[in-house]
Structures are given as structure tokens and as C-alpha cells.
C-alpha positions in Angstrom: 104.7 98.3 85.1 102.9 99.9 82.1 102.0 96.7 79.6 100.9 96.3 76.2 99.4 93.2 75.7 99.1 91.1 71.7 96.8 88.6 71.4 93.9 87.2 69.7 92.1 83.8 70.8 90.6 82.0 73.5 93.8 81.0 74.5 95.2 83.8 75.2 92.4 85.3 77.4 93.3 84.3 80.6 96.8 85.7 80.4 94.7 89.2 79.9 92.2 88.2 82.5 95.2 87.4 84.9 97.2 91.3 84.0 93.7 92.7 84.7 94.1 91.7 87.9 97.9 91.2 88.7 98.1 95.4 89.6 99.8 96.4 86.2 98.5 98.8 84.1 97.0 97.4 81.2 97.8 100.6 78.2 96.6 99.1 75.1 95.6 96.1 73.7 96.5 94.8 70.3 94.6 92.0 68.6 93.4 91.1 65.4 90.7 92.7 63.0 87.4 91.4 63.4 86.7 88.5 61.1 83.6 87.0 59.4 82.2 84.0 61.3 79.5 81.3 61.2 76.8 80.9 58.6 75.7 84.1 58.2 79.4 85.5 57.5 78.9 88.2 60.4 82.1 90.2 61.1 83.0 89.0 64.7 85.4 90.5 67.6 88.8 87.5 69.0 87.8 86.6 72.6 90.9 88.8 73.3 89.0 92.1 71.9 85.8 91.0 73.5 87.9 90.4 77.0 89.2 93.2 76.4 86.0 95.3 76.8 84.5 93.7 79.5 87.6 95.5 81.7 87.3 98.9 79.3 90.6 98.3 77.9 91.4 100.7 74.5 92.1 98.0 71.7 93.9 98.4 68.6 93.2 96.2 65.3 96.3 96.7 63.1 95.6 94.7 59.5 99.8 94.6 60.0 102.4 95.8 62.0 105.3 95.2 59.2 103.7 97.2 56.9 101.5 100.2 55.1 100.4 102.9 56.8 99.2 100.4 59.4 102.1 99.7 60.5 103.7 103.3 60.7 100.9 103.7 62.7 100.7 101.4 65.2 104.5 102.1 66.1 103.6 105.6 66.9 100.6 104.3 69.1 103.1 102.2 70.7 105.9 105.2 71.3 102.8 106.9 72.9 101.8 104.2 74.6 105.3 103.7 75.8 105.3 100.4 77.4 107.8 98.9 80.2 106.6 95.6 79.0 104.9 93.7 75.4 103.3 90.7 76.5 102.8 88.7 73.4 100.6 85.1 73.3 99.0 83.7 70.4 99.1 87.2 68.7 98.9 85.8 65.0 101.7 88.6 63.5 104.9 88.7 63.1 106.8 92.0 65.5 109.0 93.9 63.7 112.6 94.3 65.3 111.4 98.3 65.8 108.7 97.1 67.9 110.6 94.5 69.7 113.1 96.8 71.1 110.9 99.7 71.8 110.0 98.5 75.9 112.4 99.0 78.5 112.2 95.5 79.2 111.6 94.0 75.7 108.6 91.6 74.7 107.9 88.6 76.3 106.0 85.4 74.6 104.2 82.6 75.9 104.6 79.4 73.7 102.5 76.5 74.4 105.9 74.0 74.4 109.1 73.3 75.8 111.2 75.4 73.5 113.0 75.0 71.8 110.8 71.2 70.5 107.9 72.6 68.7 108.5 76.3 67.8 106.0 77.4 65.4 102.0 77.8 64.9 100.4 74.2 65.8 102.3 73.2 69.3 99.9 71.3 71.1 98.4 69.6 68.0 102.0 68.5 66.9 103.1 67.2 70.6 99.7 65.2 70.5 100.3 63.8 67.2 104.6 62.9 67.8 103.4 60.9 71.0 105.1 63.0 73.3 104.9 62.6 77.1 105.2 66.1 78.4 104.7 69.1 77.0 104.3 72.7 78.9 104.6 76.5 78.6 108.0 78.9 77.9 108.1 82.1 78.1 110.4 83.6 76.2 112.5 87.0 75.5 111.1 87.6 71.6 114.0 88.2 69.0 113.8 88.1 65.4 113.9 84.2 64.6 111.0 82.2 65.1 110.2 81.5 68.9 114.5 81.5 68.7 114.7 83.9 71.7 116.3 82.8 75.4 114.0 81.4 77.8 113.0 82.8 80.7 110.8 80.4 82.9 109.1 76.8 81.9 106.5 74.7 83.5 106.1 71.1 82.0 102.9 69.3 82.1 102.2 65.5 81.2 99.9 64.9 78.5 97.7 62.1 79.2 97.1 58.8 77.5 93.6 60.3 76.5 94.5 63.8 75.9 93.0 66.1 73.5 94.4 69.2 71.6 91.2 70.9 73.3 91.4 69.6 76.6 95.8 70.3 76.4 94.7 74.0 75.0 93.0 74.9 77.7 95.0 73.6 80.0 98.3 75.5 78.6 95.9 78.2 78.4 95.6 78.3 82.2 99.2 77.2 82.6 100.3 80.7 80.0 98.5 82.9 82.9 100.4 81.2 85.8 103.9 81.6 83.7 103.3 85.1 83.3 102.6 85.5 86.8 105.8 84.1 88.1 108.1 85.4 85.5 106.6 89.0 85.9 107.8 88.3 90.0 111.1 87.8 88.6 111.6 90.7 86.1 110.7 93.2 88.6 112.9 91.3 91.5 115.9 91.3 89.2 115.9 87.4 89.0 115.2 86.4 85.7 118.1 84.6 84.4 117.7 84.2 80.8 118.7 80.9 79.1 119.9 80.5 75.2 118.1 78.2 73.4 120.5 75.2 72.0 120.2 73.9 68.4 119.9 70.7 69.9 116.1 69.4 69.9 115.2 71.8 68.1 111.4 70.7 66.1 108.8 73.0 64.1 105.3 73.0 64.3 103.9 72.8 61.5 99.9 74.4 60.2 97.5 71.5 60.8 95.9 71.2 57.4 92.1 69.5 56.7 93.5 66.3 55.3 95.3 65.5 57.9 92.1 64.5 59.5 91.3 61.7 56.8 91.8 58.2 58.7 93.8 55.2 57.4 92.2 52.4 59.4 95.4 50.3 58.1 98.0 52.5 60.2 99.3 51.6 63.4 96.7 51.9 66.4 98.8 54.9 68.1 99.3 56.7 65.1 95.1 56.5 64.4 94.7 57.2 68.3 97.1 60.2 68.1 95.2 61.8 64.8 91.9 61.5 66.4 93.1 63.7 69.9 95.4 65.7 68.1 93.5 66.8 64.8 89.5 65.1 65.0 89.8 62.2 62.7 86.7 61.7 59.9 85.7 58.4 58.3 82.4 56.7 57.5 80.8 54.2 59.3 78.3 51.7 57.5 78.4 54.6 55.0 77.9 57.9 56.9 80.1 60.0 57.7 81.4 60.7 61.2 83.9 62.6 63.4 85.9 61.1 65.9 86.8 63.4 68.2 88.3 61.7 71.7 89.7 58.2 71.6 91.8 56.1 73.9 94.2 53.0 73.0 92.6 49.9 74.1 94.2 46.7 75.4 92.1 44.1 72.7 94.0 42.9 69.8 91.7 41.8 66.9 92.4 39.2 64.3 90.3 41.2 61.8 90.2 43.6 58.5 91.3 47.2 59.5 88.2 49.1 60.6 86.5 46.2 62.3 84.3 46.8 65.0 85.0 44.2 67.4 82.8 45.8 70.4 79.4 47.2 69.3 79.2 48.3 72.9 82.4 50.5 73.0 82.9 50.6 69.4 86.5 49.9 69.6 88.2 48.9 66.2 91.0 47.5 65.2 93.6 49.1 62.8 96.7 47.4 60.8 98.4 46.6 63.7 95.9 44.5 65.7 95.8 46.6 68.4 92.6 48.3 68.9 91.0 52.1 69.6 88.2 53.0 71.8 86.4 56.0 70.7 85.1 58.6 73.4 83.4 60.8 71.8 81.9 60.5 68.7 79.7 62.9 66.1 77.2 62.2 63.3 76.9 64.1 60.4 74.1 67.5 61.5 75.1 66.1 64.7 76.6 67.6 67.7 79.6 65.9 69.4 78.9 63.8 72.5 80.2 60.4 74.5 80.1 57.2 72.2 77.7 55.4 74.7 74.9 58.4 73.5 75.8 58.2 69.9 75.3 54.8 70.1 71.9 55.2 71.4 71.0 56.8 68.1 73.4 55.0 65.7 73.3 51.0 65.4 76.6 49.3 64.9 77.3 45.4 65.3 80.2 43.7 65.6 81.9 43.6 62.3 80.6 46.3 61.1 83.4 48.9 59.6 84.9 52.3 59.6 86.3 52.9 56.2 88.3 55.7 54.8 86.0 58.7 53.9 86.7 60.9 50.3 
């Protein structure tokens, strides 16, 4: 088939790498404009433009595709282009309905969750943070609605008790690839069997915001443990500020003020429960992230000593 492929970060690069190789022809790629990035504000290609390159792949960088000349334009690219297949994932616009009907065979998204729970921008974050046990990848026949269109293939994957939103992204990131794969083997067998989406179970993820971060060492000890894997959570400790950025439920309970460090060696703490978290990786301010048994090496904490809420 003749593909068009939309999309702009990291996790949707091996979905590309994987068409690159799956005996398709790759037409066009569409991604976002380059941005400025880092300190010095320096205008910088997505991973998908600079994976994109590496195969010699023509790349398009539409500000929108709903309107301005922009978008005029990059419908009559896409006429020329004249696709079998869009393969959208991660693309970060919205496809106008001229677009979506333009391929013989539609477009096709991959959304990191088991539509039709979490359709929206922040899936793995928000399946981390709601406790969920499972999560996985859908691809799905793209309509108008909001990641509303009929399934065409799932693959669920646990999320484990010490999961991350980074370690689940690029996990779902691999998982996207795979999807494609097999439902690709089905559209051009004739086998796909396209599923509506029910009304029941239906969640949206919500943007992750910056505040969301702040700590409250006086919630419950799953609900701390869920911000720091979902989000990074940020407190102080013995006043400085630090990011907690992997954690793990622990089995201690602690008859102690929220925030207490009961294990100097572990740094576990204890939130308004009683129950206790176990950092696993930890950052200092100017610091780079690493395990808590190397922060440690450079940070002292005692027993009692507190996290408290940062400003």
C-alpha cells in the first residue's frame, strides 16, 4: 500500500521505523513544525522528522491542517500524494473530515489505551494515576469525535505495581509498532472486523498540568505512589527541593507525622494513611535523576527527618 504517516514524538518513532521496513511505501510524512528547545531556545526537528531523514523520507510541517493557506495546502499535497492508507500516532492536530476520507481505506490511529477508557491527550499518565491494572494499545478507524471511531485490533498490557509513565511509554510505544503490524495483515487480507465503540466506560484523559506534581504528604499512600510514577512528584526534603521520580508502595505502616522518614536507608515515608512509599529514584536540585541508594550517597537523611510540601 501507499502510506502517509502523522506523527511527531518519540513515541511514535517506531511505528515509522516498523513501515520503513514492513514493504509499504512510505509517500510523505507529516509532523510538526520544528520547535525551540533547551537553554539556548534553538529551533529543533520531532524525533519523527529526524526518523524521518535517516530513511530519506519527504516530510511536511503544516503549522495546521484546519486552516489558512496551510491547510488548503497540505490537502492538495495529500490528493497528490494519494494515499491507500493515513497512519496517524501521536500526531498533535486535529484531521479535518476532508482529510479523513481522502484514503481508499481511511485513517488509522494508534491510541495508547483500551478505548474507549481514556480517550484524549494524557493516556498513560491518567491510567497510572486512576490505579488501573491493564492498560494497552487500540487502533482505531479515525472519525470526527475524539478517539470515538470503531476499533479495529487491541493488545492489553499489565501495568506494574512500580510502573512509570516513561517506562509504560515506551513500552506502548513498542506495543503501537506491533498493532500496526497485525492490523495492516488484516486490512489487506479482508479481515478486519471493525467494532463500535459503546458509551459505556467511556473516560477522558485529561492534559497533565505542572501542579499536579506538588505532593500532599497527608494523602493516602497510593494516591502519593501513583503521582510520583504517573506525573514526577516535587517536595522538599530537610529544605531542598527534590523530584521523586519512581516509587513503589511499601509494606511498613508508620505511627508518625505525614512525610516521616522512617528508613534513612530506603527513605521510605509515611503519608496520612500510615502506609508507607519507597522511593526509587530520586533527583536533587542541578542534579541528574538516579537510584535512591546513590542520592543517598550524596544527600544525608535520618530517620525522622521530613518531606514537606514544596511552594
Amino acid at each position: 500500500m501507499n502510506i502517509v504517516f502523522m506523527g511527531t514524538p518519540e513515541f511514535s518513532v517506531p511505528t515509522l521505523e516498523m513501515l520503513t521496513e514492513s514493504g509499504h511505501t512510505v509517500s510523505g510524512v507529516f509532523t510538526q513544525p520544528d520547535r525551540p528547545r533547551g537553554r539556548g531556545k534553538k529551533l529543533m526537528p520531532s524525533p519523527v522528522k529526524a526518523a524521518a531523514l535517516a530513511h530519506g523520507l519527504t516530510v511536511y510541517q503544516p503549522l495546521s491542517l484546519r486552516k489558512g493557506d496551510d491547510a488548503a495546502a497540505s490537502l492538495e499535497m495529500l490528493r497528490a500524494l494519494a494515499p491507500d492508507l493515513i497512519v496517524v500516532i501521536a500526531y498533535g492536530q486535529i484531521l479535518p473530515k476532508e482529510i479523513l476520507d481522502l484514503p481508499q481505506y481511511g485513517c488509522i490511529n494508534l491510541h495508547a489505551s483500551l478505548l474507549p477508557r481514556w480517550r484524549g491527550a494524557a493516556p498513560i499518565q491518567r491510567a497510572i494515576l486512576a490505579g488501573d491494572r491493564e492498560t494497552g494499545v487500540t487502533a482505531m478507524q479515525m472519525a470526527e469525535g475524539l478517539d470515538t471511531g470503531d476499533m479495529l485490533l487491541t493488545r492489553v498490557t499489565p501495568i506494574a505495581p512500580d510502573e512509570t509513565a516513561d517506562s509504560l511509554h515506551d513500552r506502548l510505544a513498542a506495543l503501537s509498532a506491533q498493532v500496526l503490524r497485525e492490523t495492516l495483515i488484516l486490512l489487506e487480507n479482508g479481515a478486519l472486523e471493525p467494532q463500535p465503540q459503546g458509551e459505556e466506560g467511556v473516560t477522558y484523559a485529561e492534559k497533565i498540568t505542572k501542579d499536579m506534581s506538588a505532593l500532599d504528604f497527608s494523602r493516602p499512600a497510593a494516591e502519593v505512589d501513583r503521582i510520583i510514577r504517573a506525573v514526577t512528584g516535587f517536595a522538599l526534603l530537610n529544605g531542598r527541593r527534590v523530584k521523586l521520580r519512581a516509587s513503589v508502595l511499601s509494606e511498613q505502616c508508620a505511627d508518625a507525622p505525614a512525610g516521616t522518614v522512617i528508613d534513612a536507608k530506603t527513605l521510605s515515608f509515611v503519608c496520612g494513611d500510615g502506609r508507607t512509599v519507597r522511593p526509587l529514584v530520586m533527583q536533587a536540585e542541578g542534579k541528574g535523576a538516579m537510584p535512591t541508594a546513590d542520592f543517598l550517597r550524596g544527600f544525608a537523611v535520618s530517620e525522622g527527618d521530613r518531606f514537606t510540601a514544596a511552594e
